[in-house]
C-alpha positions as CSV (number, residue, x, y, z in Angstrom):
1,X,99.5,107.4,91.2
2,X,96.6,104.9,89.9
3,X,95.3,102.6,92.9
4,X,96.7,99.3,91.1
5,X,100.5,101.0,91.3
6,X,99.3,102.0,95.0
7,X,98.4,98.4,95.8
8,X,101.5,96.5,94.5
9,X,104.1,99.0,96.0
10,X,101.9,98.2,99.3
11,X,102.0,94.2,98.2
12,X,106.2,94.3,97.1
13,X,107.0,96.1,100.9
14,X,104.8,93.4,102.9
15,X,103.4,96.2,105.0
16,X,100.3,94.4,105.3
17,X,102.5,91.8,106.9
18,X,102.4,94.1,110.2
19,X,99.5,93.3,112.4
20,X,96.2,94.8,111.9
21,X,97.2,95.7,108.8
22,X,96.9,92.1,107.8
23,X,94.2,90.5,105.4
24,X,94.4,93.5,103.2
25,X,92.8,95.9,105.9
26,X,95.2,98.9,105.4
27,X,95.1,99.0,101.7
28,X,91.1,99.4,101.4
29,X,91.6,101.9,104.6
30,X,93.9,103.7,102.3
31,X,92.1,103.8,99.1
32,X,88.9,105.2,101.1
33,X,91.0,108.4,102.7
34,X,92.0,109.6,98.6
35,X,93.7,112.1,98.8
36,X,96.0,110.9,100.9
37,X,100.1,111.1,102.0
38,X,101.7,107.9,102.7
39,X,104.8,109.3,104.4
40,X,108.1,108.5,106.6
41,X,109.2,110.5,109.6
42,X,110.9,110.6,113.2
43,X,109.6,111.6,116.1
44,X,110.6,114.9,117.1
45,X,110.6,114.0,121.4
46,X,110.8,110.8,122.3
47,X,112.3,107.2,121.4
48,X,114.0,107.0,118.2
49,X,111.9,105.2,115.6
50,X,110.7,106.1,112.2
51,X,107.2,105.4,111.0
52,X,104.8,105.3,108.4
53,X,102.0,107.7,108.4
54,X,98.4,107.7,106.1
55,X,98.2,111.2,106.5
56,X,95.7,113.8,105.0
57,X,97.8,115.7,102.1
58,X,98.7,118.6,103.6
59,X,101.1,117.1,104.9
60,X,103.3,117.5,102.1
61,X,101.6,120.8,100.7
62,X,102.1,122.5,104.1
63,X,104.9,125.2,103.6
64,X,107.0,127.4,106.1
65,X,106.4,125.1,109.2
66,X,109.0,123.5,111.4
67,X,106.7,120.9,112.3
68,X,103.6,119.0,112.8
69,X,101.7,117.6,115.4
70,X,100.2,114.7,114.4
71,X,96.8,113.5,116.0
72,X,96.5,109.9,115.7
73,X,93.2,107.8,115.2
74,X,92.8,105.3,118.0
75,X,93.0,101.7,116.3
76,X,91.3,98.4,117.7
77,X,93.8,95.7,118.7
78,X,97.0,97.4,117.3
79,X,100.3,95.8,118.6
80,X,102.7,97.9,120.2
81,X,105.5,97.2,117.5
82,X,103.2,98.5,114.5
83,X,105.0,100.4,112.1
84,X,101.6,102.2,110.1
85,X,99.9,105.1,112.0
86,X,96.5,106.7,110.3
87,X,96.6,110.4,111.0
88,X,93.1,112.1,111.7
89,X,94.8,116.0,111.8
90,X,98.0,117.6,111.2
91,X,98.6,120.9,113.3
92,X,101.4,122.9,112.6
93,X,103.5,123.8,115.8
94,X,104.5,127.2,116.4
């Protein structure tokens, strides 16, 4: 997908309305990481909540595992309600 289709999906969903992402900070986070997955998913243990996830692209390529573990990067100020998590690693679990 070319960036300018990346960054009005990104504008038409408001997800830069959500805290630190505001001011345009998670788009040029996002374009920096290419390749990247921007992808959806519930926790496995734990509350109930789905998220979105700027995750490296394996991700998606990774086959024949029932899971990930996802290591998140630490984020400066970030609201508890945030919806956006960057990913640093995906670990499949065994």
């Amino acid at each position: 997908m070319h960036a300018s289709v990346f960054s009005e999906i990104i504008r038409f969903t408001k997800i830069e309305n959500d805290g630190w992402l505001a001011g345009g900070q998670f788009l040029t986070d996002a374009l920096t990481r290419v390749p990247f997955a921007l992808v959806t998913a519930p926790r496995i243990n734990g509350v109930n909540q789905t998220n979105l996830y700027l995750a490296p692209p394996q991700v998606l390529t990774e086959s024949g595992v029932r899971a990930l573990r996802l290591e998140i990067e630490e984020q400066p100020s970030r609201p508890a309600w945030h919806s956006v998590y960057v990913i640093r690693r995906a670990t499949p679990v065994e």
